[in-house]
N, C-alpha and C positions, 0 to 999 in steps of 0.2 A: 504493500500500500504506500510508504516510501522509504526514504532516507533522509535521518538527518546526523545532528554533531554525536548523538549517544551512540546509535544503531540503529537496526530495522526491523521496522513491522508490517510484520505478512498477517492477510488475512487466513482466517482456518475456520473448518468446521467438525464440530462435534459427533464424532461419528454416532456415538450413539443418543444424544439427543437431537440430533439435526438443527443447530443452530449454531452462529455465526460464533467468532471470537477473532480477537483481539490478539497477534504475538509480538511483544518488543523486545528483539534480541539485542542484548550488550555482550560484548567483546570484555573477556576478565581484563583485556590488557588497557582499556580504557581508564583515563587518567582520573576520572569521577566516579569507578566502579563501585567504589564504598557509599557514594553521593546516590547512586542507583539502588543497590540494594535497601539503602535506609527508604530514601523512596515506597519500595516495596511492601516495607514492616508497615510505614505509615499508612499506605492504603488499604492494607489487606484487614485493618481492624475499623475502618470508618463503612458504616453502612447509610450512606443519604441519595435520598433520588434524586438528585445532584451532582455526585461522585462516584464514578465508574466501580463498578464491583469488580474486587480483583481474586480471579478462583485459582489460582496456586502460582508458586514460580518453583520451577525448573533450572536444573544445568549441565552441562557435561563439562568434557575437558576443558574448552575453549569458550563458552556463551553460557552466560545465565539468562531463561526465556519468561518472561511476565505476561501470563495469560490474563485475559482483562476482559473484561462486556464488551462487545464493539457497539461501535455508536458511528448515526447514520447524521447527515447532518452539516450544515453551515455554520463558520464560526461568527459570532455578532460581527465583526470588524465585515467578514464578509458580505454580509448581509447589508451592512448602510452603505460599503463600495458598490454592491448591484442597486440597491432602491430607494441610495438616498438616508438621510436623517428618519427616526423614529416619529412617532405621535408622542404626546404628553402621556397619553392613556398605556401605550402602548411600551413605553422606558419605562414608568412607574411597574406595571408590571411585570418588567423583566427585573427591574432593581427588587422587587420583594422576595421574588426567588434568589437574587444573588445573596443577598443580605441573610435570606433563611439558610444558605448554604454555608454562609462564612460563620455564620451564628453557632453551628453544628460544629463546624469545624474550632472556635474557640472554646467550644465545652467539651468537645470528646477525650480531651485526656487529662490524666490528673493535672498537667497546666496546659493550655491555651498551646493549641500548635497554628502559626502562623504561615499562609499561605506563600506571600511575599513577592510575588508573580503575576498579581489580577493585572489582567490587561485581556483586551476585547478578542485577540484572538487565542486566550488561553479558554473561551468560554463558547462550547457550542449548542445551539439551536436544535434540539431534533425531538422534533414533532410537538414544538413548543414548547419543551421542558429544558429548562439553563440545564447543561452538564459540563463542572468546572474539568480541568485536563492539566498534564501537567505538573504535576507538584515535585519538580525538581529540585526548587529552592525552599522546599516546604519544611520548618525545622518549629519545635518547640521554644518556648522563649525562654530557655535560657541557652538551647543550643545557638539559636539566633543572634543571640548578643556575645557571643565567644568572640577573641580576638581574631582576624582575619578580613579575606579580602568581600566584601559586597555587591549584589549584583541585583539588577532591575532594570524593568524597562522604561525609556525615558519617556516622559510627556505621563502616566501613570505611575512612576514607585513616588513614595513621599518624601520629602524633604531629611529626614534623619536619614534613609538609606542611602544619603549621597556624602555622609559624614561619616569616619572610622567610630566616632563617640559615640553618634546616639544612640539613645535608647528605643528598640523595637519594641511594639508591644500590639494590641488587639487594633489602638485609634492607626496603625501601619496602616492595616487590610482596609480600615475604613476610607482611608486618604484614596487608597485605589479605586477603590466603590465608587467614591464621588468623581473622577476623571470618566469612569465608564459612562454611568450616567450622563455627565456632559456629552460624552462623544456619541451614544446612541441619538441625543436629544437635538445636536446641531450641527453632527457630522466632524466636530472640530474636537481636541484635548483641552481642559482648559487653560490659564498660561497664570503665574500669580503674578500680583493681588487677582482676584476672579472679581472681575466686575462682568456680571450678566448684563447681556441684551437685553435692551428695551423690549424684545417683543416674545421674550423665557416669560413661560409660566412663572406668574412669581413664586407659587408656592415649589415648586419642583427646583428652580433659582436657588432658594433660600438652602434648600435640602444640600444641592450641590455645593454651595456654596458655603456649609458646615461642615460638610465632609474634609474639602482641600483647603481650611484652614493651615496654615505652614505652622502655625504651635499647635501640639497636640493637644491641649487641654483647651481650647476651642470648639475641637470635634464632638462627634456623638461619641460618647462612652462605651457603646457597646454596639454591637452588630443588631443585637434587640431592639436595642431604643431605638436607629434607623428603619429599623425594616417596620415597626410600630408608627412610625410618623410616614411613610411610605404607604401605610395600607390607609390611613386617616387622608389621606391625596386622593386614594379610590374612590372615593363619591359614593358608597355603595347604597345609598337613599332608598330609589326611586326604587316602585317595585317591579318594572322591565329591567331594571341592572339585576337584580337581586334573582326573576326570572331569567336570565340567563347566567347568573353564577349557580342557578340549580346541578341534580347530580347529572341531567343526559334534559337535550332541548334539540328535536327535531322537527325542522321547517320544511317543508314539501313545496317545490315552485312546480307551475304550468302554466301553459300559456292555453287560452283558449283554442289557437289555431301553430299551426305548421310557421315558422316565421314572426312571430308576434314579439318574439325576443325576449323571450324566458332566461337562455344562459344569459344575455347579456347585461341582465337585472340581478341575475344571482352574485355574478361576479362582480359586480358593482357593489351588493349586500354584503358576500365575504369579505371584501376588503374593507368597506366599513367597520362591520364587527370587528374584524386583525385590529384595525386603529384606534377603535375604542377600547383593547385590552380582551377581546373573547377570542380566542381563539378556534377557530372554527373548520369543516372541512368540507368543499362543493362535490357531490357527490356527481357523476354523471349516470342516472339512471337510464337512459335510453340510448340508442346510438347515434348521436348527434352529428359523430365523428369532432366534438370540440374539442376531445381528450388529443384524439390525434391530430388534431391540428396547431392545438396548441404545442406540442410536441415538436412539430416539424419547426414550426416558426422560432422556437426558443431554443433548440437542440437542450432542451432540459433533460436531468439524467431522473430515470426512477428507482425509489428507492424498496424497503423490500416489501413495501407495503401495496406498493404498485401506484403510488403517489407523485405525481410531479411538482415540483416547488417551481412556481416563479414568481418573481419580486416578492409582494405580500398575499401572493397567492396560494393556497395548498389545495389541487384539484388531484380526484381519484377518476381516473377514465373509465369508461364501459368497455368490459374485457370478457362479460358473456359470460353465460352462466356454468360452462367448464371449468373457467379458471378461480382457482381459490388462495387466495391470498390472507394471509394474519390480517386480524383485525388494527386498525389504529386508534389510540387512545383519543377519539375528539368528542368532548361532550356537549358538543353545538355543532349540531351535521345538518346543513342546506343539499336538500336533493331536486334534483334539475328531472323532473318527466317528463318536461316536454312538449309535447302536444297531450300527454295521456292522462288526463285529469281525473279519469276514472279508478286507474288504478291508485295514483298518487292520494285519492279520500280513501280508496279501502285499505291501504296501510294505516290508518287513522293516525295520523304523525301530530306534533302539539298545536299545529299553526298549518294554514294555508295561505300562500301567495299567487293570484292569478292573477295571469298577466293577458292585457285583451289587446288586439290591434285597434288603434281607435274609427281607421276608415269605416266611412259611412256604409260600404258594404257587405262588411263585416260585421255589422249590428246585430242580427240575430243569432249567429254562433258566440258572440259575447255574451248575450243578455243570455240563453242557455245555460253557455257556462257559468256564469256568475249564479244560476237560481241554483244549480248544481252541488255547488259549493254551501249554498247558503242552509241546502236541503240539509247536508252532512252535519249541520250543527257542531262547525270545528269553530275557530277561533278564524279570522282569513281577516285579508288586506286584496283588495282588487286593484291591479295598476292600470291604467290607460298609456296603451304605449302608442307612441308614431304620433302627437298632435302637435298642432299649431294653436297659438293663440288666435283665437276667435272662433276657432271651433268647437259645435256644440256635442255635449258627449250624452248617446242615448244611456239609460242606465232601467232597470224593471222596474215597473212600478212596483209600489208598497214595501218598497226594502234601504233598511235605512240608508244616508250616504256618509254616514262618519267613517267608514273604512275604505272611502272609495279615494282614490290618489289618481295625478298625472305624474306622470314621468317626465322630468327635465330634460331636456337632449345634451348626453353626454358622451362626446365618441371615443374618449380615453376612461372605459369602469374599472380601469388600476390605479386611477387617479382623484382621489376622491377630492373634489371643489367643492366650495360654500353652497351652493345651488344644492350639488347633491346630496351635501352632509346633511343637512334639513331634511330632504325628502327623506330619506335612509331613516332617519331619526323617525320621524312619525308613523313613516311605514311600518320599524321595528315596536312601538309605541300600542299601535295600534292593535298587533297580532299577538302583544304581550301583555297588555296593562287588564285585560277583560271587562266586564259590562261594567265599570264604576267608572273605567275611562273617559266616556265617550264627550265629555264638554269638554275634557281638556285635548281630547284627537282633533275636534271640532276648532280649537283656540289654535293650534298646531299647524293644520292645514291652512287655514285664512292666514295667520303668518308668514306659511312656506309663499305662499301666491302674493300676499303682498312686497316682498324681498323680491322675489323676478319680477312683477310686474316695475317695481323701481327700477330693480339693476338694468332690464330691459328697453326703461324708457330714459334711462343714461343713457346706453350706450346706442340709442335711434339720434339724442341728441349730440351726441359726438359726431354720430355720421353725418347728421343733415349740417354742421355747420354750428348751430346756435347756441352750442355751449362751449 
């Protein structure tokens, strides 16, 4: 899998559990071979879903071999190289996990073992879950503070790791913390003093900007107390957030017809949810061929889930009903049917999204569809796709129109804009808040419509001249 300064790791399989692993061979004759095997001791005793599990080490004459979890996966750093800076929502989240993992990691031995290492590419991504890596420089704090030479990576280690003096201790890992965080949040390291942008969450600002205090006694005190004002950032209020931190939340989309632009809504929704911190997975229930085409256009690789990542996307393609693949762990799964609305109600999933073509042609397989839906007595959101302003949308008599939405014309759904974020938001509002919602979907919608009605009548007057 490759080569670097220690050795090399092949990938293996278990013969008789049939599953993957993890081997890192080192050479006895390497000059940190003692550096490695402590390594070893320290991983094989920490158990966090965070930190690779490591099932034995090996050796013969020449290589001691460290068998380990394999892990599938982008490391962060990689992750904002392909798609950019994070969301507020979406760094808070990943800093809770980091924060729970360092946390673990300074209570698991009778003293505090010190990572010493956090940097964006020591931490990877798979299938949502932070898994730190690494722990070369990983030592107890008093091994830590022994005489000798220091090492870390610049733009992340803190301010004592660049002194023979100072004193390491728990507020180290936290100084790293808060660089990460910066750099998920604005693509950049911070630099000291950290004067945040004007246009940084303040609260997520302030977090960061406690962490990479340069005196320790500044910082947050514990890996706790961070990852505690980190989750107090969540918002978790409303009861659509609180419905989607449930234990499993299945969305079913369809469009009324062939073309109505079902995937094109879902993956506009996925990537919403990614940004607001849910992590979610677009399933492709029919064969659209969107799997494979998205495919060809990205040469994205799949992983063993039969998942393809791209940017903040995570889609499973339709591979028929032969092929069987491991389940993946997402407990907010959008499935894409299609045209097939029928089957998409008899799964009875938690929520329904139909999606109508709004041409006047197509009014009666709409208004069908929509009674259809309505029949199912699911939770659902109706989108109006393909209109123009001025056009009138038929909709069935006698059913209410609080769930009833248009769609913004957006021709990048990996990029989510102000227009969209709105829609997204009420749309998800609507198919989660249940029947106590419905004046506040009602307040939500007339909003969404007056914000483009403005934007829109900006940007007429830019064109014509008079403004």
């Amino acid at each position: 899998m490759g080569t670097g300064r220690e050795g090399t790791v092949f990938l293996a399989v278990h013969l008789g559990l049939e599953e993957y692993r993890a081997v890192k061979r080192v050479s006895k004759s390497f000059l940190n071979y003692e550096q490695f095997r402590r390594e070893a001791f320290i991983l094989k005793e920490l158990r966090h879903p965070g930190i690779p599990i490591i099932f034995d080490l090996e050796e013969d004459e020449s290589y001691s071999y460290l068998i380990e979890e394999y892990l599938e996966g982008d490391s962060l750093y990689d992750l904002v190289k392909k798609q950019g800076h994070l969301s507020r929502e979406l760094t808070v989240f990943y800093g809770i996990q980091l924060a729970s993992i360092i946390n673990y990691l300074h209570l698991a031995g009778t003293t505090p073992i010190l990572h010493l290492d956090l940097q964006p590419k020591n931490l990877l991504l798979c299938h949502d879950t932070i898994k730190l890596i690494d722990f070369g420089l990983a030592a107890s704090i008093k091994e830590a503070n022994e005489p000798g030479e220091r090492y870390g990576t610049v733009g992340c280690a803190a301010p004592e790791q660049y002194q023979t003096d100072g004193v390491l201790d728990e507020r180290t890992d936290i100084y790293a913390i808060g660089t990460i965080l910066c750099y998920l949040y604005t693509g950049t390291f911070p630099v000291l003093p950290f004067i945040p942008d004007p246009s940084m969450d303040p609260g997520l600002a302030a977090v960061i900007g406690q962490c990479v205090c340069k005196e320790k006694e500044n910082r947050f005190s514990t890996a706790q107390e961070l990852m505690e004002r980190l989750c107090q950032l969540q918002e978790t209020g409303t009861d659509a957030k609180k419905r989607l931190q449930s234990s499993s939340l299945t969305i079913a989309l369809s469009g009324s017809k062939s073309g109505a632009g079902t995937t094109h809504i879902g993956i506009g929704l996925s990537v919403y949810l990614r940004n607001q911190g849910y992590p979610n997975l677009l399933e492709e229930k029919q064969d659209s061929l969107m799997g494979a085409s998205l495919f060809k256009f990205t040469k994205a690789k799949r992983d063993s889930c039969g998942l393809l990542h791209y940017r903040n996307l995570v889609v499973k393609p339709y591979y028929g009903p032969g092929v069987k693949l491991k389940d993946p762990p997402f407990r907010v799964r959008l499935m894409d049917w299609g045209e097939n609305l029928r089957q998409a109600v008899s799964m009875e999933p938690d929520a329904v999204i139909l999606v109508c073509d709004s041409s006047i042609w197509n009014t009666i397989h709409a208004c069908e569809a929509v009674e259809e839906v309505v029949k199912s007595k699911i939770p659902y959101a109706v989108i109006y796709n393909h209109w123009v302003i001025g056009m009138k949308i038929f909709t069935p008599k006698g059913i209410g129109q609080s769930a009833f939405f248009r769609a913004p014309f957006f021709p990048d759904p990996f990029t989510v804009c102000d227009e969209s974020e709105i829609f997204y938001q009420a749309v998800t509002n609507a198919i989660l808040m249940g029947k106590g919602g419905i004046h506040k979907r009602n307040f939500q919608f007339r909003h969404w419509i007056k914000v483009m009605m403005k934007r829109f009548r900006t940007r007429e007057r830019h064109r014509s001249g008079k403004d």
